[in-house]
C-alpha angles and dihedrals in degrees: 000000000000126000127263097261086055088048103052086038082063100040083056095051099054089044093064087054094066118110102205118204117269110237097256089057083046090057096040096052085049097054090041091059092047089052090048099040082050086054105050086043094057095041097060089041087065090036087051085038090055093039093046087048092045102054083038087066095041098062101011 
C-alpha cells in the first residue's frame, strides 16, 4: 500500500485526466432525462389506467 503522499500524488493525477461535460452537453442531458422521466410517467399512468380499467370491468 503506498503512503498517503503517494496517494494523494496519484488521486491528483487522475483527476487531471477527467473531460468534464461542456455546458451545452450539461443542458442537453438534462432536457433528455426530463423527456425520458415524462415519458415513463405517462407510460405507467396508461398501463395503471388499463389495469385499473381491466380488473373494473372484471368485478364491476
Amino acid at each position: 500500500m503506498a503512503n498517503p503522499i503517494q496517494f494523494m500524488q496519484q488521486v491528483r493525477s487522475e483527476v487531471g485526466k477527467i473531460t468534464w461535460p461542456n455546458r451545452r452537453e450539461v443542458l442537453l442531458t438534462t432536457v433528455m432525462v426530463f423527456v425520458m422521466a415524462a415519458l415513463t410517467a405517462v407510460f405507467f399512468s396508461l398501463v395503471d389506467w388499463a389495469i385499473r380499467s381491466g380488473v373494473g370491468a372484471i368485478l364491476g
